[in-house]
N, C-alpha and C positions, 0 to 999 in steps of 0.2 A: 690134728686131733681135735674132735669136738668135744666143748665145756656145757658143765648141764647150765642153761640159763635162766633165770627164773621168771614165769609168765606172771605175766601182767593182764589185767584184760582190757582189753579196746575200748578207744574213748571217741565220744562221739563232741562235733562240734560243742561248746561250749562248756567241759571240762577239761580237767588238770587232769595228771598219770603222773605218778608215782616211781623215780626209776629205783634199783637196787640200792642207791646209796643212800636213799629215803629223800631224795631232793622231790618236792613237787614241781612240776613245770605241764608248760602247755603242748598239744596237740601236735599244733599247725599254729601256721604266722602268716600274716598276709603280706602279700609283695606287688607293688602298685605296678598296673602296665603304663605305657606310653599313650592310651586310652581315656585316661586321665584328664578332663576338661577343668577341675579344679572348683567343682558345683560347691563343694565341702561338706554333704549331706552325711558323707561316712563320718565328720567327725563329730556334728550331730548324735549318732547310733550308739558312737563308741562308748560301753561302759565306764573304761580306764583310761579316757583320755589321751589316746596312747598317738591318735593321731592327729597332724596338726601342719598349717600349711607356712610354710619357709620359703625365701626364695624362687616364690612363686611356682611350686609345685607339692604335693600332697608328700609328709614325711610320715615315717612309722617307729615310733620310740621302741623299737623289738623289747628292751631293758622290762617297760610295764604293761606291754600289750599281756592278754590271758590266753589270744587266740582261739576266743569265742567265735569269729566269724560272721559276729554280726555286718559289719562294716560292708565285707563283700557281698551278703546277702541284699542289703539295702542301697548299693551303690546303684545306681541308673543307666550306667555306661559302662556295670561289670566290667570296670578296671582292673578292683584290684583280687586276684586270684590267692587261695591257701593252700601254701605248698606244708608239707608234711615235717614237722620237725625229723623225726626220727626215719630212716631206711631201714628192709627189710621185713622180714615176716612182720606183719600188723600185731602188737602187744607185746612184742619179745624188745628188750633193751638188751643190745652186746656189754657187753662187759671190758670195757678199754683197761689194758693190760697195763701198771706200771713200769715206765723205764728205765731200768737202770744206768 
């Protein structure tokens, strides 16, 4: 049985969406490839300082990224790709069901 769910409308690179339970949260999040030469020009970009490099590779603080996408935009070696927080129809947030 389908629940009515309540629409949202579609966010573009560098804002927040709003799910049903009033949480703001972001888009997308960037996820670094193997591409990665460690220039560190995205952390440079980054508004939120979110990313930062460790153990000599590029890390992503997911916790205070905003998922602006600048990062990937300005990366040189288009490493690091943003995949989509949420699945499904574009706007719509499912509704996770409490379990008893």
């Amino acid at each position: 049985m389908l629940k009515k769910l309540p629409i949202i409308p579609s966010a573009k690179a560098n804002s927040m969406v709003e799910a049903p339970s009033g949480i703001v949260w972001r888009e997308q999040h960037p996820v670094i490839s193997g591409k990665c030469n460690q220039c560190l020009i995205c952390t440079l970009y980054c508004p939120e300082g979110a990313l930062v490099s460790e153990k000599g590779k590029v890390d992503v603080n997911q916790n205070i990224c905003n998922g602006c996408g600048t990062c990937g935009v300005e990366c040189p070696q288009k490493a690091i790709d943003m995949i989509p927080e949420f699945t499904g129809d574009r706007g719509i947030f499912p509704l996770k069901e409490a379990k008893s």
